[in-house]
C-alpha positions, 0 to 999 in steps of 0.5 A, spaced: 393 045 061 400 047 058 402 041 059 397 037 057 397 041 050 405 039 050 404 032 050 399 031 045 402 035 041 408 031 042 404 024 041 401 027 035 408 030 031 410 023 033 405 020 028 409 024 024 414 019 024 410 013 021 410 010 014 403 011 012 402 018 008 395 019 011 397 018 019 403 022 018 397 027 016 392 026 021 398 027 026 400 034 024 393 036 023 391 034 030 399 037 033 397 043 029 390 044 031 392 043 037 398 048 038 394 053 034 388 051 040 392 052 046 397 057 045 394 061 041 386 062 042 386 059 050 392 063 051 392 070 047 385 070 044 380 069 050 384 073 055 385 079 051 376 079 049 375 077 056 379 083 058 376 088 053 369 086 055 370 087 062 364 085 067 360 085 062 363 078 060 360 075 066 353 078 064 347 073 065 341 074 062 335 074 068 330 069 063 336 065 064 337 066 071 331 063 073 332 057 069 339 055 071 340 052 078 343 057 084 348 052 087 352 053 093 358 048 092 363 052 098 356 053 102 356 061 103 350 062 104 349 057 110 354 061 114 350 068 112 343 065 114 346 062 120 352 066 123 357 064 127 355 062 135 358 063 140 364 060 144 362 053 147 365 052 155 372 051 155 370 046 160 367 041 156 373 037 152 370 032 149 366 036 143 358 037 143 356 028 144 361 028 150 356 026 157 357 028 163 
């Protein structure tokens, strides 16, 4: 994220440089919008809400709750529904599609 900001910041401060009075103002807005962006709000301002709201930051209203899909992207509930099975015969090598 920081380096991302770096370089656009640095692309637009290049637009500086040219002699077209209007993209010399486009570059500095845009290199100062994102500067003030990325430093100032994502960095300083957002952490220090998020810390002073705590875990109400995370709050989710239930009429919302309902609406929203329930994903399981990392499957965490397919393990809690089916828990883990026993040890297979060590006597079997060739995995579950071996015949013997």
């Amino acid at each position: 994220m920081t380096a991302a900001a770096l370089i656009m910041i640095s692309v637009f401060a290049g637009f500086i440089m040219d002699d077209n009075d209007f993209v010399k103002m486009i570059g500095f807005g845009l290199a100062a919008a994102v500067l003030f962006d990325a430093f100032l709000v994502r960095m300083m301002i957002v952490p220090a809400v998020l810390a002073l709201l705590g875990r109400s930051a995370w709050w989710l209203p239930k009429w919302l709750d309902r609406i929203l899909p329930n994903m399981d992207v990392e499957g965490e509930k397919l393990s809690r529904l089916h828990p883990a099975e026993p040890a297979t015969d060590p006597s079997r090598r060739h995995g579950a599609y071996a015949t013997d």
